[in-house]
PASEKE-801652 format. One record per residue (C-alpha): x, y, z; residue in three letters. Coordinates in steps of 0.02 Angstrom, whole numbers, padded with zeros to 5 digits, always signed. Last residue first. Example, Ala and Ser with C-alpha at 12.3 -4.5 7.8 and 13.67 -1.06 7.14 Angstrom:
2
+00684-00053+00357Ser;+00615-00225+00390Ala;
This chain:
255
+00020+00242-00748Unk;-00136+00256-00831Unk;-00152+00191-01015Unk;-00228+00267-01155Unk;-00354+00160-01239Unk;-00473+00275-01311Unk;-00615+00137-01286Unk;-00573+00140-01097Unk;-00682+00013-01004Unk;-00710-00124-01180Unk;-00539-00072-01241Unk;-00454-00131-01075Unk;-00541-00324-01074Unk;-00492-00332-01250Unk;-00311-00275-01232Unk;-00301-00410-01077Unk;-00372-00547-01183Unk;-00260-00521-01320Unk;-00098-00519-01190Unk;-00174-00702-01135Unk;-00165-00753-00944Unk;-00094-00896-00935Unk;-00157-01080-00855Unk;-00096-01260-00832Unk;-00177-01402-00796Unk;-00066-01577-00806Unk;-00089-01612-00630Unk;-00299-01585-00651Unk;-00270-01728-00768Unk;-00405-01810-00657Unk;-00354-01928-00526Unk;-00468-01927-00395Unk;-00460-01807-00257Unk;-00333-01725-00135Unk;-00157-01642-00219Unk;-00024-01755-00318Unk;-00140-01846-00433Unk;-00098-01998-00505Unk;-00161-02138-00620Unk;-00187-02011-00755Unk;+00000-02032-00807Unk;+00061-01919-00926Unk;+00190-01942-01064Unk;+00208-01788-01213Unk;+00251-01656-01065Unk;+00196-01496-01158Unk;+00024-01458-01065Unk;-00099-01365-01145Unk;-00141-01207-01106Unk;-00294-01145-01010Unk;-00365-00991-01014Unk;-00341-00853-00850Unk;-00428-00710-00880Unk;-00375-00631-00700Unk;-00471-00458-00669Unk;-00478-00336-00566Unk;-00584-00172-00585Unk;-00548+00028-00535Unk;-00660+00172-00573Unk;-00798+00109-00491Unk;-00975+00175-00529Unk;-01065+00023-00495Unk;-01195-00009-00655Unk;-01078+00086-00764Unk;-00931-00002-00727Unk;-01014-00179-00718Unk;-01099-00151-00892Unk;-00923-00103-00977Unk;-00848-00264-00889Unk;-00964-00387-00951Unk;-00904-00459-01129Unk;-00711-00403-01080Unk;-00719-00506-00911Unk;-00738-00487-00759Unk;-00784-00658-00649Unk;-00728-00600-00483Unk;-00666-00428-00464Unk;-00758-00264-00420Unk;-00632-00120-00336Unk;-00669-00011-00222Unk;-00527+00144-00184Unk;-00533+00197-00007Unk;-00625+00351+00089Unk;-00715+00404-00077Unk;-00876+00414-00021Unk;-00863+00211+00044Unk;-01074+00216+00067Unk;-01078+00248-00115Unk;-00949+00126-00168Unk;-01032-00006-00032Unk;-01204+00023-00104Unk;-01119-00002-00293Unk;-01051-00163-00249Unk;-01192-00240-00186Unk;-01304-00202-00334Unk;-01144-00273-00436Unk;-01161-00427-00315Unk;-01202-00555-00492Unk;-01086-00453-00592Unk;-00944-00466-00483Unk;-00962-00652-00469Unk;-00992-00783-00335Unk;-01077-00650-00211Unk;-01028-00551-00071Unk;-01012-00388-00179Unk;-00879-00458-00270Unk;-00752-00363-00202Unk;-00574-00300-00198Unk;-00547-00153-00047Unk;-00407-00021-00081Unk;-00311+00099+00030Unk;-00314+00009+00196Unk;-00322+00103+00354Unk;-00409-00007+00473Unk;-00543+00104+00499Unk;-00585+00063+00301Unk;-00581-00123+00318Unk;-00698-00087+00488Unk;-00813-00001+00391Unk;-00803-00106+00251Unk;-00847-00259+00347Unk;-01016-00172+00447Unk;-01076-00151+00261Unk;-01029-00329+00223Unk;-01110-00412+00366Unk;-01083-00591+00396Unk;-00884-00562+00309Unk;-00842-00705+00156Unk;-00857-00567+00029Unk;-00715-00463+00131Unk;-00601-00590+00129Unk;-00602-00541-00038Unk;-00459-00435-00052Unk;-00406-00291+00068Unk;-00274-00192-00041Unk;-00109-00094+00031Unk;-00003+00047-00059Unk;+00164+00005+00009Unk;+00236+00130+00131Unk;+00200+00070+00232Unk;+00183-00127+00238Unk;+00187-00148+00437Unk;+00077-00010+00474Unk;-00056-00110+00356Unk;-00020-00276+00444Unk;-00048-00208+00616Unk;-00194-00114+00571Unk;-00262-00291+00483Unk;-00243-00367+00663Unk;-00331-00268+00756Unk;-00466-00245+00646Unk;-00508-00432+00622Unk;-00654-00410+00495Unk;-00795-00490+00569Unk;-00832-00678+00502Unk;-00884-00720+00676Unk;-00702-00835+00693Unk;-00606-00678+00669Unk;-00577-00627+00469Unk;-00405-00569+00374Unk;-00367-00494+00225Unk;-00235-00474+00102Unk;-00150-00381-00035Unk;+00022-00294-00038Unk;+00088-00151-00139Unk;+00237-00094-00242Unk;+00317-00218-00227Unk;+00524-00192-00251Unk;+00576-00358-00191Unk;+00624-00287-00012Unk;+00454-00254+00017Unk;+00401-00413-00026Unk;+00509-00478+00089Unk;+00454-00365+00240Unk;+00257-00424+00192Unk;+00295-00622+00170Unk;+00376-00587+00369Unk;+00223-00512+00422Unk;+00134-00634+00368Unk;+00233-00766+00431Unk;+00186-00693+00588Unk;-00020-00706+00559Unk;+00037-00886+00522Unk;+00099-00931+00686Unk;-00029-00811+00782Unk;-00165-00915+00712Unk;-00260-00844+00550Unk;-00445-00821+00525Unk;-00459-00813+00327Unk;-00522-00984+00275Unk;-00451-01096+00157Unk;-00285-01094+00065Unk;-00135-01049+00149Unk;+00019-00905+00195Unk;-00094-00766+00096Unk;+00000-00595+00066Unk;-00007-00556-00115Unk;+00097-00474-00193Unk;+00034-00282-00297Unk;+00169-00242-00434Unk;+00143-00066-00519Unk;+00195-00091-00693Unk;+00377-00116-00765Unk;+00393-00296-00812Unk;+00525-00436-00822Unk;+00639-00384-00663Unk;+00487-00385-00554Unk;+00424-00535-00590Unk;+00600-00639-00579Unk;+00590-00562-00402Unk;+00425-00592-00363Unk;+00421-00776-00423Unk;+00591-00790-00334Unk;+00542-00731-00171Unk;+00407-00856-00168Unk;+00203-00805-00218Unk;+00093-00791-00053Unk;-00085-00899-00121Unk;-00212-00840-00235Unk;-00393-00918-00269Unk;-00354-01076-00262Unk;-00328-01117-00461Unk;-00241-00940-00445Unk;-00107-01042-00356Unk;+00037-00901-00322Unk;+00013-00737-00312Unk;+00042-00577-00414Unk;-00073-00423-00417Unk;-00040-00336-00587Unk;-00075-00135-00629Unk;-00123-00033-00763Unk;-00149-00157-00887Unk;-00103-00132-01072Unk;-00114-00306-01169Unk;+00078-00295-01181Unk;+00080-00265-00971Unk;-00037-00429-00960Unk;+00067-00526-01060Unk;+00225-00490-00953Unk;+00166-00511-00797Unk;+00055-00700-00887Unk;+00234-00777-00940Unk;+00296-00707-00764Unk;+00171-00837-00689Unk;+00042-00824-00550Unk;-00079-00662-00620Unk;-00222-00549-00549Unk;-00245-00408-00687Unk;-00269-00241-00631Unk;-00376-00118-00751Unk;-00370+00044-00696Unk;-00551+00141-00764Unk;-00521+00324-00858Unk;-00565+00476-00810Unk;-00721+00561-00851Unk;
């Protein structure tokens, strides 16, 4: 049997670089992980790219929130796409819902002819769709290579019934990939129970802030104060190795 790709969803170079040493296959960089992934700047790819040698997958999400974009930010999509291009990604993820919650076709065909030759992921958009079996067959007409899911549901392991009905119903047409909640203690179980041969993960952990004065009277985004300014997360090169033993015990990476 061949071995599962671990990707590893990561917003620092500190984490790139720990997440190659713990032997991922793959990285999908972004920006604001704390918001589930955000379009990472020029120079985040760039410095990225230059500090590790693994497939490099940007993401291509202008905001936070929903997925139904207006023409203004469906362009600067485009535009985040033909930069990371010229950064030396490998691939681009993103997705993109109409106001039903029905994947917007259209739209997505536009964005994957616009990122050839790029390897190109749906991400999960897809768990917010009314329908996810109707979803993946319009992710798939679309043209997209990959499709990151949850099966609908908070984690990976909690939609892994899900999951496996959309890998059978997929027949190989496009790569599906569980994420959401993977970790080294579950990630054996999700494999088998689904069938994939691909998983993302992010095993973020927090790290302590180094700035010695802080000042809980403030907080720069909405909400109460709550140290949430001083929060800062890495992904661990231990936790990476752990998290690739547990899917391929012989541990030899795929490039």
């Amino acid at each position: 049997m061949s071995q599962v790709l671990v990707e590893i969803g990561v917003d620092s170079v500190a984490s790139a670089v720990a997440a190659e040493r713990g032997g991922a296959s793959r990285l999908e960089l972004c920006s604001s992980l704390s918001e589930g992934g955000l379009t990472p700047s020029v120079g985040l790819i760039e410095v990225a790219r230059s500090a590790v040698t693994l497939a490099l997958h940007v993401m291509i999400r202008p905001r936070a929130g929903d997925f139904c974009y207006d023409q203004h930010e469906f362009l600067a999509m485009q535009r985040d796409i033909d930069q990371a291009k010229k950064c030396g990604a490998h691939g681009v993820v993103f997705g993109i819902l109409d106001a039903d919650a029905k994947v917007d076709v259209a739209r997505t065909r536009q964005l994957v002819e616009c990122a050839r030759p790029l390897s190109v992921n749906f991400h999960r958009a897809f768990d917010m769709a009314a329908d996810l079996f109707r979803a993946f067959e319009e992710v798939s007409s679309a043209g997209v290579d990959r499709l990151l899911t949850s099966g609908g549901q908070p984690t990976a392991t909690l939609g892994q019934e899900a999951i496996a009905q959309v890998i059978k119903q997929a027949r190989g047409r496009i790569v599906i990939m569980p994420g959401s909640g993977v970790k080294p203690e579950n990630a054996q179980s999700l494999v088998a129970a689904t069938g994939a041969r691909e998983i993302h993960a992010s095993l973020r952990t927090s790290l302590p802030s180094p700035m010695r004065y802080q000042n809980p009277r403030i907080a720069m985004g909405s909400g109460d104060p709550d140290g949430r300014e001083y929060a800062r997360f890495i992904v661990r090169e231990d936790d990476v190795r752990r998290l690739c033993q547990a899917v391929n015990p012989a541990e030899n990476r795929i490039s």
